[in-house]
C-alpha atoms as a printed R data frame, in Angstrom:
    type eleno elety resid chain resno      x       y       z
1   ATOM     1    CA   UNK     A     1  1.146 -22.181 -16.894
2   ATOM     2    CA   UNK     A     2  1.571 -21.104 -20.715
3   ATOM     3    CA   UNK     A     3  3.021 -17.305 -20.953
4   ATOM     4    CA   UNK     A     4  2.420 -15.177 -24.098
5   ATOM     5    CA   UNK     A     5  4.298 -12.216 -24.316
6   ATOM     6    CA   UNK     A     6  2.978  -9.530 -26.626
7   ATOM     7    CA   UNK     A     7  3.216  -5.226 -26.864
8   ATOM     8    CA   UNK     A     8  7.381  -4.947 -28.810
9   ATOM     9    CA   UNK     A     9  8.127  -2.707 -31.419
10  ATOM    10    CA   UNK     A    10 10.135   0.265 -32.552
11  ATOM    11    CA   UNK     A    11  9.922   3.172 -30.848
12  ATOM    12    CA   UNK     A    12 12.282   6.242 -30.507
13  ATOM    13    CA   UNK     A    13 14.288   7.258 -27.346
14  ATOM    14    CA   UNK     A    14 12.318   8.883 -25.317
15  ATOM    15    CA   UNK     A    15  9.233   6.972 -26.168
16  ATOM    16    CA   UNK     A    16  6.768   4.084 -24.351
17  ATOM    17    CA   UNK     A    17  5.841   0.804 -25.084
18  ATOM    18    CA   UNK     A    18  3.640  -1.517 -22.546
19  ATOM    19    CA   UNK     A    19  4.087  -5.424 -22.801
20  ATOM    20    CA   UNK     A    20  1.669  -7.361 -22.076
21  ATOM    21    CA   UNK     A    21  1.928 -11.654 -21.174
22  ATOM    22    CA   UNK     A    22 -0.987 -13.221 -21.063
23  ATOM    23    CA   UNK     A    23 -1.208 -16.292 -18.785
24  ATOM    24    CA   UNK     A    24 -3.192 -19.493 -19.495
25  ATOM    25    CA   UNK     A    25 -3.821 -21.894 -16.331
26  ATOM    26    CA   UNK     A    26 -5.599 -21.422 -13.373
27  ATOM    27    CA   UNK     A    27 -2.562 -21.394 -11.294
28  ATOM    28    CA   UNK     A    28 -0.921 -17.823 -12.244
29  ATOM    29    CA   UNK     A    29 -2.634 -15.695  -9.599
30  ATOM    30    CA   UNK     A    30 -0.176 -18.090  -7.640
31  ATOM    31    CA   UNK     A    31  3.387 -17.472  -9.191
32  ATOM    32    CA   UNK     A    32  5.763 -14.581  -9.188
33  ATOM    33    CA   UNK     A    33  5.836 -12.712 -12.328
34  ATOM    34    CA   UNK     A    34  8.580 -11.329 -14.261
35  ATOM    35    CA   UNK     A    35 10.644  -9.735 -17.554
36  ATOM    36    CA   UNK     A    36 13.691 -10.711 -19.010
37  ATOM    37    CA   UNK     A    37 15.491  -9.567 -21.869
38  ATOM    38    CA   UNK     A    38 18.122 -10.267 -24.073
39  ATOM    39    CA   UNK     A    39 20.309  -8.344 -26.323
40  ATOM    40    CA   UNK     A    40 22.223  -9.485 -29.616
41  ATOM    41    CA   UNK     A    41 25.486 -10.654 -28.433
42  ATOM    42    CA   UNK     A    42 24.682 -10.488 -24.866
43  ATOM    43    CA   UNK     A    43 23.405 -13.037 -22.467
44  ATOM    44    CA   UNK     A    44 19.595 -12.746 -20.904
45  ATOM    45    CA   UNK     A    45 18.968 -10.696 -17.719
46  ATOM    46    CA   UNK     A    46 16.695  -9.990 -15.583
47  ATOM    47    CA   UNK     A    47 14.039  -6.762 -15.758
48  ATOM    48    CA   UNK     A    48 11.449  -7.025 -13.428
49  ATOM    49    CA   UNK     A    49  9.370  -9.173 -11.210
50  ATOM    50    CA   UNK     A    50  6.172  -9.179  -9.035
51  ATOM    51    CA   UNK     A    51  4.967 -11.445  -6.568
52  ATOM    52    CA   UNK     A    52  1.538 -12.911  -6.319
53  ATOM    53    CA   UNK     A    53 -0.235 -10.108  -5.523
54  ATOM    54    CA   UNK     A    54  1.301  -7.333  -7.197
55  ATOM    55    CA   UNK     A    55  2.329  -5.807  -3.718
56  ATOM    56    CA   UNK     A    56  6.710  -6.345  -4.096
57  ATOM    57    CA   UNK     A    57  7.948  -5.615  -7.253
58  ATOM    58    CA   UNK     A    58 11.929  -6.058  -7.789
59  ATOM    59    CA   UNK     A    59 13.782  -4.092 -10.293
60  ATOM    60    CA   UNK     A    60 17.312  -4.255 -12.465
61  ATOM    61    CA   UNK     A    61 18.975  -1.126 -11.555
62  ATOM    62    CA   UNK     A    62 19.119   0.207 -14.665
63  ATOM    63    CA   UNK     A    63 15.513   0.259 -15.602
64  ATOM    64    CA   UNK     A    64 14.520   1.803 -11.951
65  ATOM    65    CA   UNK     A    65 12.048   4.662 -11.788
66  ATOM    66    CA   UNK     A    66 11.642   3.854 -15.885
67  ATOM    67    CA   UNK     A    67  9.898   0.320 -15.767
68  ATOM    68    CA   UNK     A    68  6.625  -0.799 -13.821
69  ATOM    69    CA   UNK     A    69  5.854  -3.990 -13.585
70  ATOM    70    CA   UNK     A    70  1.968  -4.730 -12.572
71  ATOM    71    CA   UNK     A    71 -0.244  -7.371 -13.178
72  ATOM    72    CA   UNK     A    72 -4.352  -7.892 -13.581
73  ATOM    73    CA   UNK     A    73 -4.880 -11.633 -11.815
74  ATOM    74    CA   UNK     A    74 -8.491 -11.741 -12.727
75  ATOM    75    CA   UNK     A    75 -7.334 -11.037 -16.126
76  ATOM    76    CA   UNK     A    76 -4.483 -13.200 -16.016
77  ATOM    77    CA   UNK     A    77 -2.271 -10.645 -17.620
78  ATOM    78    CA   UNK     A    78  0.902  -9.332 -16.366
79  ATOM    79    CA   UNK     A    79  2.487  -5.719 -17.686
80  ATOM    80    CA   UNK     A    80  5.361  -4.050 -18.272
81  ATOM    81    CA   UNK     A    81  5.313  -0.122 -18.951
82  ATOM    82    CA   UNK     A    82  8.698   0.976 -19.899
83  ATOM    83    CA   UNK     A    83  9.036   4.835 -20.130
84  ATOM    84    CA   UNK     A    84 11.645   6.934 -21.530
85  ATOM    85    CA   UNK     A    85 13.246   4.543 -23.384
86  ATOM    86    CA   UNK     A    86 16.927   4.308 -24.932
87  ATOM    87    CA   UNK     A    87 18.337   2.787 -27.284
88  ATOM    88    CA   UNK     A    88 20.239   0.414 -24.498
89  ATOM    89    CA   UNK     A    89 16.823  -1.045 -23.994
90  ATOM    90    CA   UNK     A    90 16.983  -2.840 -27.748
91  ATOM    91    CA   UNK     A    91 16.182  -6.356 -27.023
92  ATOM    92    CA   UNK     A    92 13.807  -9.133 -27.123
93  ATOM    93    CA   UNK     A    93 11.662  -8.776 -24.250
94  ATOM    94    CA   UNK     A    94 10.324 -12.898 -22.431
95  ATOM    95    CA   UNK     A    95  8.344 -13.008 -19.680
96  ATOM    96    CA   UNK     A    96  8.261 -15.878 -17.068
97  ATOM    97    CA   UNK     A    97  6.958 -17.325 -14.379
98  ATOM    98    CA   UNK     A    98  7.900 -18.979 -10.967
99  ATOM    99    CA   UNK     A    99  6.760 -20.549  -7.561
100 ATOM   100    CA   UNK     A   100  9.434 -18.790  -6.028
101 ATOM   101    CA   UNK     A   101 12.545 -16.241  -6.638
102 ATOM   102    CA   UNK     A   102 14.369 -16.801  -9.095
103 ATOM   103    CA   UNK     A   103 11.574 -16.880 -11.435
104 ATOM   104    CA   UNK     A   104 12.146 -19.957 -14.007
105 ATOM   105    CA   UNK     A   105  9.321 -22.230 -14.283
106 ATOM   106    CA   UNK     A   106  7.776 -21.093 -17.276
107 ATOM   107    CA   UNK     A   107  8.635 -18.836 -20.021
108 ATOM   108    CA   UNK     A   108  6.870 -17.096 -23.182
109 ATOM   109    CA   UNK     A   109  7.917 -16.342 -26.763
110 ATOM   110    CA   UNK     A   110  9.513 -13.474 -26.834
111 ATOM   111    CA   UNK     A   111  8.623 -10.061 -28.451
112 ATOM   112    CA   UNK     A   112 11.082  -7.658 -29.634
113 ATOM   113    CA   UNK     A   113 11.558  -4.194 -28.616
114 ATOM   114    CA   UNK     A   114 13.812  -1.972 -30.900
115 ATOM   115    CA   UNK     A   115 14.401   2.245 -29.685
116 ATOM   116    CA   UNK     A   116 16.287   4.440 -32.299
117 ATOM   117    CA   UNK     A   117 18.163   6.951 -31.695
């Protein structure tokens, strides 16, 4: 499966932004779906994931009850709606896929998310 990642920009605190990753392959309605991110300086970590069928969704701590991840099989598009950002959130944004937990059998460009202050 190719991933696509797509949806960063600048945005101020407070703000929304919704990423999309668009999947090529007839195989993604199969894999778990997720976000990473990484910071300047810092190493890549994990955001969000969703299983097959959208029904579990997993969440870093600190972007709980701020994030949702969600995804459109049929459409072979996964999401990521990130609410009331801050300026913490400043990274470039990948999303992946996997057959299982941890996800890390595919991966997109990423797209970079910037919130001011």
């Amino acid at each position: 499966v190719q991933l696509q990642a797509s949806g960063g920009g600048l945005v101020q605190a407070g703000g929304s932004l919704r990423l999309s990753c668009a999947a090529s392959g007839r195989s993604f309605s199969r894999y778990f779906m997720g976000w990473f991110r990484q910071a300047p300086g810092k190493e890549r970590e994990f955001v969000a994931a969703v299983n097959w069928n959208g029904e579990n969704t997993y969440y870093a701590d600190s972007v709980k009850g701020r994030f949702t991840i969600s995804r459109d099989n049929p459409k072979n598009t996964g999401y990521l709606q990130m609410n009331s950002l801050k300026p913490e959130d400043t990274a470039v944004y990948y999303c992946a896929a996997g057959k299982s937990l941890p996800i890390d059998d595919a991966w997109g460009q990423g797209t970079q998310v910037t919130v001011s202050s």
